[in-house]
C-alpha positions in Angstrom: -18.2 36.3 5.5 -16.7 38.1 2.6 -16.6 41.8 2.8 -15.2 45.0 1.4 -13.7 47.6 4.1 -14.4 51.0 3.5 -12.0 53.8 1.7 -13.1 57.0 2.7 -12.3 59.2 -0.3 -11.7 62.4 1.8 -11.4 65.0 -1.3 -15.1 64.0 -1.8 -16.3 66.8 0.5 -19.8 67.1 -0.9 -23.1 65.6 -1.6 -22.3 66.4 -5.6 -20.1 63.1 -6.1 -23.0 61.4 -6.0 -25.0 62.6 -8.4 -28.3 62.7 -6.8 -31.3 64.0 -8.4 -32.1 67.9 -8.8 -35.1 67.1 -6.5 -33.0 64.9 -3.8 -29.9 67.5 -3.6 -32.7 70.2 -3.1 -34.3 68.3 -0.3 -30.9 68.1 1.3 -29.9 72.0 0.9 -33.2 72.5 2.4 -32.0 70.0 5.8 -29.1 72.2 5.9 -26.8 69.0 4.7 -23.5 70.1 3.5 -20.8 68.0 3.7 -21.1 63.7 3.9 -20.1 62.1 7.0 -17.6 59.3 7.2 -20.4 56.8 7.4 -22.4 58.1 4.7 -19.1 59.0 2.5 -18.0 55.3 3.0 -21.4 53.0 2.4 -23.9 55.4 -0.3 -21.6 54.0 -2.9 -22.0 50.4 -2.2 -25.8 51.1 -1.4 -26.2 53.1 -4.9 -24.8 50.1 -6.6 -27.2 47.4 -4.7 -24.6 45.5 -2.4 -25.6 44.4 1.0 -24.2 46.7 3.5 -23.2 46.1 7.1 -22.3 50.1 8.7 -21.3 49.8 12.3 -20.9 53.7 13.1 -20.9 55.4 16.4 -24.2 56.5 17.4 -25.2 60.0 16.5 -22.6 60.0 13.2 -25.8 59.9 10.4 -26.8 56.3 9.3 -30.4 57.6 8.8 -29.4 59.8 5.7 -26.6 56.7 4.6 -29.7 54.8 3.9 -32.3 57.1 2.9 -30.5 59.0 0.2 -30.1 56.2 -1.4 -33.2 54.7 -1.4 -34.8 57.9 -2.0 -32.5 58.2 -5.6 -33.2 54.9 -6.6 -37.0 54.9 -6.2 -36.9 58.4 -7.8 -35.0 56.6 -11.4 -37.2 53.1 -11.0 -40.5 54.3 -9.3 -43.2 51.5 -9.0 -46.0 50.5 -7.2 -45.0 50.1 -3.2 -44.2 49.2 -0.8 -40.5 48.7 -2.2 -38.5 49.3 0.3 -39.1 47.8 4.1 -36.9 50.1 7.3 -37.5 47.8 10.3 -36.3 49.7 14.0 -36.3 48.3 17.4 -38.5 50.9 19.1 -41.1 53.5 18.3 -39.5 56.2 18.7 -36.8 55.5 16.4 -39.1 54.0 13.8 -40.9 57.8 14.2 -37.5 59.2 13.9 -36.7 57.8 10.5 -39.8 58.3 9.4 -39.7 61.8 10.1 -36.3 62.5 8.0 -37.1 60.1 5.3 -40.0 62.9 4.5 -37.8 66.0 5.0 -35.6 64.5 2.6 -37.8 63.2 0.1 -40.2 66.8 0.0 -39.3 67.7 -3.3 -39.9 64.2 -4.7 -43.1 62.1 -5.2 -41.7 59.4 -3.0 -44.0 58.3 0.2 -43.1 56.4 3.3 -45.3 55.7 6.0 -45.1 54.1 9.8 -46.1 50.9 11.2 -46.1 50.8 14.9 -48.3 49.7 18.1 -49.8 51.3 20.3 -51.9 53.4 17.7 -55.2 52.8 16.1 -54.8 50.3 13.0 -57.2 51.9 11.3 -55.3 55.0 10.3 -51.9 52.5 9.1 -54.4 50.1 7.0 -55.5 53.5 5.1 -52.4 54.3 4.6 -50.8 51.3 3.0 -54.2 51.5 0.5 -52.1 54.4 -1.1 -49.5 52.1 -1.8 -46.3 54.0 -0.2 -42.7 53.0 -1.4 -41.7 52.9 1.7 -42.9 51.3 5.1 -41.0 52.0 8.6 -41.9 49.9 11.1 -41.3 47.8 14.7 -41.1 44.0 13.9 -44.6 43.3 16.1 -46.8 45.4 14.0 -45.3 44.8 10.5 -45.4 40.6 11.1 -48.8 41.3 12.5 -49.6 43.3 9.4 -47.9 40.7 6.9 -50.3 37.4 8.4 -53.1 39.4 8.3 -52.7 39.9 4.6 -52.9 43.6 5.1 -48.9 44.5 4.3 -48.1 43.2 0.6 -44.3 42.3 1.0 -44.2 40.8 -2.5 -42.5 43.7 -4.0 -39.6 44.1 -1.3 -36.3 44.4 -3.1 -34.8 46.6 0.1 -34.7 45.6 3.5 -33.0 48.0 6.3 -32.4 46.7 9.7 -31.9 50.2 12.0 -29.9 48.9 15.2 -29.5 45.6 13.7 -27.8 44.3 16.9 -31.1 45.1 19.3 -33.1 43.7 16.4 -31.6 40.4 16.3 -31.4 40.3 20.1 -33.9 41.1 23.0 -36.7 38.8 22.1 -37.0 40.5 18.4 -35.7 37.5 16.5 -38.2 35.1 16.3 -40.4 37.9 14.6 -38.1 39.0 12.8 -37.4 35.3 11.2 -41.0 35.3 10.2 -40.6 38.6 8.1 -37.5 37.4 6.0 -39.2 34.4 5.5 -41.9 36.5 3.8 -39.8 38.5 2.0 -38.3 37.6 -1.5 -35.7 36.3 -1.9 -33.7 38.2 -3.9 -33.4 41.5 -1.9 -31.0 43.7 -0.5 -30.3 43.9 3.1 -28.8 47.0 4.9 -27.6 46.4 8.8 -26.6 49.8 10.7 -26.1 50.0 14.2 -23.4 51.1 16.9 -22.3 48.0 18.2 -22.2 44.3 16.8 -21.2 41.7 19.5 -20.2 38.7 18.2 -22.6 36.1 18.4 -25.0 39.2 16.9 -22.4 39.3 14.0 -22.8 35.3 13.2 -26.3 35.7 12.8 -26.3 38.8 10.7 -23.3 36.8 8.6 -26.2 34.5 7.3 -28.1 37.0 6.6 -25.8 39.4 4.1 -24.0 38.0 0.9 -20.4 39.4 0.6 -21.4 42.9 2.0 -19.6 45.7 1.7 -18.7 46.4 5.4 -17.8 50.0 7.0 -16.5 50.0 10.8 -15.8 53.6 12.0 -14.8 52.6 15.8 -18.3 50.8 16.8 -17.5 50.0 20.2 -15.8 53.6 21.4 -17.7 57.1 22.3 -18.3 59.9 20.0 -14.6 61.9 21.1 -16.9 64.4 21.6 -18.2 63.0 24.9 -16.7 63.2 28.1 -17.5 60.0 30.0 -16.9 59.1 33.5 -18.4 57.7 36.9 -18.9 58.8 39.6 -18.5 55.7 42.9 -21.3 56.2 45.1 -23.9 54.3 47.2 -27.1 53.4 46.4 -28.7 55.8 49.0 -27.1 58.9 47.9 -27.8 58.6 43.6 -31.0 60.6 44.2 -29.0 63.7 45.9 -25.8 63.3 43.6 -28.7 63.6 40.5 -29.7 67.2 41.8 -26.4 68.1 42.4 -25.5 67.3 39.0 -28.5 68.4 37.5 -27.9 72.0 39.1 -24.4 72.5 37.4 -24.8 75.5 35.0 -23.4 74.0 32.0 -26.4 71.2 31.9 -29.3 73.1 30.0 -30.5 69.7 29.5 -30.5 66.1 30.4 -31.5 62.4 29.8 -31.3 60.4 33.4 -31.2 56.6 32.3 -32.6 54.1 35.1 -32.8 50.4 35.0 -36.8 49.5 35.3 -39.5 51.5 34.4 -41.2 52.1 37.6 -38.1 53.7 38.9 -38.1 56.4 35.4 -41.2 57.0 36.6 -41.0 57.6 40.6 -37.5 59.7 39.9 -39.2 61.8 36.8 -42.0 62.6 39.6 -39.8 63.3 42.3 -37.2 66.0 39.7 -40.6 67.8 39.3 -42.2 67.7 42.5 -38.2 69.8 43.3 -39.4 72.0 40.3 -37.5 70.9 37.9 -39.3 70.4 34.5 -38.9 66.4 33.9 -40.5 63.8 32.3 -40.7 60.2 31.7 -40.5 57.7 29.1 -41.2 53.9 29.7 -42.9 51.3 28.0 -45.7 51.0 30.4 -46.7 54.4 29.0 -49.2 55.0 26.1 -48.2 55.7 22.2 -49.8 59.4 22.9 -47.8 59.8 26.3 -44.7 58.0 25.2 -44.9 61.0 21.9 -46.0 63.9 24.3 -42.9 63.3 26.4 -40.4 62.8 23.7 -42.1 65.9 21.8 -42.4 68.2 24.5 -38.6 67.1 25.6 -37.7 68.2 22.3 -39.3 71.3 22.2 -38.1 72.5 24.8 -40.9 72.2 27.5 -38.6 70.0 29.6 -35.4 69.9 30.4 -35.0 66.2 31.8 -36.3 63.5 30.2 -36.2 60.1 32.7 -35.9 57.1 30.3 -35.2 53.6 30.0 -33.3 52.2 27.3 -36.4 52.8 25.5 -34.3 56.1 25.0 -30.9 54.5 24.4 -31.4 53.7 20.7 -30.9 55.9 17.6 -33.1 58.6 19.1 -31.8 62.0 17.7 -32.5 65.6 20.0 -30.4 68.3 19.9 -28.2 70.2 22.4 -28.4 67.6 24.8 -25.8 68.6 27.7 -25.7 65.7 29.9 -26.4 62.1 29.8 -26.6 60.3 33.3 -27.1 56.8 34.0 -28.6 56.8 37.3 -28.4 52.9 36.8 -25.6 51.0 34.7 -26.9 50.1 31.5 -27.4 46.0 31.4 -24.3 45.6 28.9 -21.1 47.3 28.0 -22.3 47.5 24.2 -25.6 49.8 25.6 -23.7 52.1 27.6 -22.0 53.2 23.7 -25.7 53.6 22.4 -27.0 55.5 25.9 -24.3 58.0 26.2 -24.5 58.9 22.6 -27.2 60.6 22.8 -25.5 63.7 24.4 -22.5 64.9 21.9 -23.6 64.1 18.6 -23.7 65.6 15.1 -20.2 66.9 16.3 -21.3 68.8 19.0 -19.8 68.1 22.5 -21.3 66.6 25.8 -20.8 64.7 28.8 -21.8 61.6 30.2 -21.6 60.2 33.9 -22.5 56.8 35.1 -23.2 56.2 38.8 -21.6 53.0 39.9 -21.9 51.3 43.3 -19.7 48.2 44.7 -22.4 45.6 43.0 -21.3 47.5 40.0 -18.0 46.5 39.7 -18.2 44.1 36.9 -20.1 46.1 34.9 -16.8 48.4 35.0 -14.4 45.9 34.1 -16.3 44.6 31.7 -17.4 47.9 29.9 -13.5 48.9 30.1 -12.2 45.4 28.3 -15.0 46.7 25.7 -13.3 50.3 25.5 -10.1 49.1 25.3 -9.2 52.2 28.1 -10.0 52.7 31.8 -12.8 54.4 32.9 -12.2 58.2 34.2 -13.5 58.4 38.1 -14.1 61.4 39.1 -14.8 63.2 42.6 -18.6 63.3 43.2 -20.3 67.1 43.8 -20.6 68.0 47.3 -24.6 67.3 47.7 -27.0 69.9 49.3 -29.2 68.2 52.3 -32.4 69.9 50.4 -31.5 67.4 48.1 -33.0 64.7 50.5 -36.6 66.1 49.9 -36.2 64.0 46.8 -36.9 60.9 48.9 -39.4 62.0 50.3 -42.7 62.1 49.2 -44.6 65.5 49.4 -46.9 66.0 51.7 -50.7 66.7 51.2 -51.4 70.3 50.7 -47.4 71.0 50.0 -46.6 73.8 47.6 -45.0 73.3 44.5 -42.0 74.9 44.1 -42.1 77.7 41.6 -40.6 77.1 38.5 -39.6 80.7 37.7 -36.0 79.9 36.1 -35.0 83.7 36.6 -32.6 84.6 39.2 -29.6 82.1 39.6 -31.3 79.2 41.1 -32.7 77.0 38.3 -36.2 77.2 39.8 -35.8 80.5 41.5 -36.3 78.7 44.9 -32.6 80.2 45.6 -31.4 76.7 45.3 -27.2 76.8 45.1 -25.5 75.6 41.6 -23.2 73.8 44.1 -20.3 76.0 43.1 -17.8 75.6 46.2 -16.4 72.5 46.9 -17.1 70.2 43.9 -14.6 70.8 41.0 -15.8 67.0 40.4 -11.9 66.7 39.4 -10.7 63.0 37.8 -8.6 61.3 40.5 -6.7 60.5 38.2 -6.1 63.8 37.2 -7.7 63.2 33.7 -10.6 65.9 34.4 -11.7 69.1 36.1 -15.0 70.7 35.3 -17.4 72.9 37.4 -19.6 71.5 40.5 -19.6 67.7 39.5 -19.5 68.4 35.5 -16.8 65.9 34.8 -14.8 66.7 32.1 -12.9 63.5 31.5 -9.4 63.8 29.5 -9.4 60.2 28.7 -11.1 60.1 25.4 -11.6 57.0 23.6 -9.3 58.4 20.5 -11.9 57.4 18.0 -13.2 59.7 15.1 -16.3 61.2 15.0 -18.3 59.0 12.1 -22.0 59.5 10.6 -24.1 56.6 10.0 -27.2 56.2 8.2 -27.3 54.0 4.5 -29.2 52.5 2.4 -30.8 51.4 -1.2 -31.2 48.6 -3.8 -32.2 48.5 -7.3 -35.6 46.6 -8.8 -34.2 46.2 -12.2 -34.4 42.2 -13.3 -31.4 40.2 -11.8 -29.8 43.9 -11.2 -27.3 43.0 -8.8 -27.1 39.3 -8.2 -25.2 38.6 -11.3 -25.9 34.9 -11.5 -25.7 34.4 -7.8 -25.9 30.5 -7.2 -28.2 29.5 -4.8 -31.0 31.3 -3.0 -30.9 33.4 0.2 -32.1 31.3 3.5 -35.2 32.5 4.7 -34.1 33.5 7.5 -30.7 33.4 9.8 -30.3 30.2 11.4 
């Protein structure tokens, strides 16, 4: 593959060198956007001009915005009859996520998007692609289902944006995904963003892009931000170490990550049952619940959201203090996308993995990927009322009270386990209060911004004379 690395021109510290429109830089004052990040300083360019683009960013650095503002000032100077530009994500969520910011940024323009995802009525979606939006976001199922059904015109694609390219191609989303290039035209421009790209991801995506400019601000490390560690346990005592953790005063709020979705579900019951205001995400919940959760989460109306990786890609919520995977994540390259959802947009946050003997692969495996050991740190002493969480309450039990006044989190004069669990690194590389741990041993790697994104309509605009046409899909 033939590609162009990024120059980050670094006295370019506005959104002005681009020359967006009055309408665009308006919508972006109005986000409170001020100054690019790396990934968006070093891929708009290339996406202005209509090269493919491949931006491998750290999660949480702004890839959303590198693509949108793009797209957004390109269907502002060629508007037409949509849908132009196609945003494909692996989940939901995410799909919901971009959605959402591709409207706060286009508010001052006449530019529509609009979401195609399952698990809502198809009714609602058909109407709105009547009003022929520029823009569609959607999950690979519903789009393709959408497409054969003659429904979704992709005739008119000249854009196509894979979010999280590397879950897209993997995971069981590739055979549908084949089926929608082959749909597409041709002659398009393709945008790949995403935290990680193993290599057999990147031979695939190589087929796919045609000499793209490519932008790699330390995929595979943490945000330096985070402070990541684990904490060596056994099986039997993760529930307890949780509510130890959970109780340090420094963690306002949390994601717990689990392996299988009946175990998100039975741990999110059993935080709340101790009083603590959690709640779960997994796919074996409804569209409505699955947006109620993440929603409320948001908002503030709990403090712990129990997820599976459902949870792990691209989704974007403020001030989250802790990240805790109460099971390993299945690869190295997902423990990078589930951590960074604590610490981002600059701000700082920690991150502890619970690892047991049958867990020791996983380690050496994630450290190869990191290029740098894993900090261990000294679990938190754990209170025995921390059992109760194995335990099922009993019929006719009281809830605990969920008054947060008064030092205990739940006002049930439960301890912040502040004696005996300075949770310091054995290897000296942290110290932090009851179990936070602060890890020393940071990954060295910036902080980058991804998000990215355009292409131009104009006849033969960008091809030049390109010989040959694309492959319908990767092969």
């Amino acid at each position: 593959m033939s590609s162009a690395r990024a120059q980050i021109d670094s006295s370019a510290d506005d959104f002005g060198q681009f020359s967006f429109h009055p309408s665009l830089e308006k919508g972006l004052a109005q986000a409170g956007f001020q100054t690019p990040r790396p990934i968006q300083a070093a891929t708009i360019p290339a996406c202005l001009d209509g090269r493919d683009v491949m931006g491998l960013a750290q999660t949480g650095t702004g890839k959303t915005a590198a693509f949108s503002l793009p797209i957004l000032q390109r269907l502002i100077e060629e508007p037409g009859r949509g849908p132009l530009i196609m945003i494909l994500a692996p989940t939901r969520e995410l799909a919901l996520q971009i959605h959402a910011e591709i409207e706060e940024l286009a508010r001052f323009t006449e530019v529509q998007a609009t979401t195609l995802i399952g698990g809502v009525p198809l009714g609602k979606q058909l109407r709105a692609l009547r009003r022929d939006p520029e823009i569609v976001v959607g999950c690979p199922g519903r789009v393709l289902d959408l497409i054969q059904q003659r429904e979704l015109d992709v005739r008119g694609i000249d854009t196509l944006v894979l979010d999280e390219a590397d879950h897209m191609f993997d995971m069981g989303f590739l055979p549908d995904l084949r089926r929608i290039l082959g749909a597409l035209p041709d002659d398009r421009q393709n945008l790949l963003f995403s935290a990680t790209m193993p290599g057999a991801i990147r031979n695939l995506a190589n087929d796919l892009l045609e000499d793209p400019h490519v932008v790699e601000l330390a995929p595979s490390a943490p945000a330096e931000a985070i402070e990541h560690g684990v904490f060596e346990t056994d099986p039997s005592r993760k529930t307890g170490l949780l509510d130890a953790l959970l109780s340090n005063d420094d963690c306002g709020s949390a994601i717990v990550f689990t392996r299988t979705k009946h175990r998100a579900k039975r741990l999110a019951d059993q935080l709340d049952r101790k009083g603590r205001r959690a709640v779960a995400l997994q796919g074996n919940m409804s569209q409505g619940q699955r947006q109620r959760a993440m929603g409320g989460f948001r908002e503030g109306k709990f403090d712990i959201l129990v997820a599976t990786d459902i949870a792990a890609r691209g989704i974007d919520v403020a001030g989250i203090d802790y990240v805790v995977n109460f099971d390993v994540p299945d690869t190295p390259e997902t423990y990078t996308h589930r951590i960074g959802r604590t610490g981002r947009a600059g701000a700082s946050g920690r991150a502890i993995t619970f690892v047991t003997r049958e867990d020791r692969g996983w380690v050496r495996a994630t450290e190869r990927m990191l290029g740098e050991k894993l900090a261990r740190f000294d679990p938190p002493e754990v209170d025995a009322s921390a059992e109760a969480l194995e335990r099922p309450a009993r019929r006719g039990q009281g809830r605990p009270s969920r008054n947060r006044s008064g030092g205990g989190r739940n006002g049930s004069g439960r301890g912040r386990n502040r004696s005996g669990g300075s949770a310091k690194a054995k290897d000296g590389s942290g110290s932090g209060r009851g179990g936070s741990a602060k890890s020393r041993s940071r990954s060295g790697s910036g902080k980058s911004d991804a998000r990215g994104g355009g292409g131009s309509r104009s006849g033969g605009r960008r091809r030049g004379g390109r010989p040959g046409s694309r492959p319908a899909a990767p092969r």
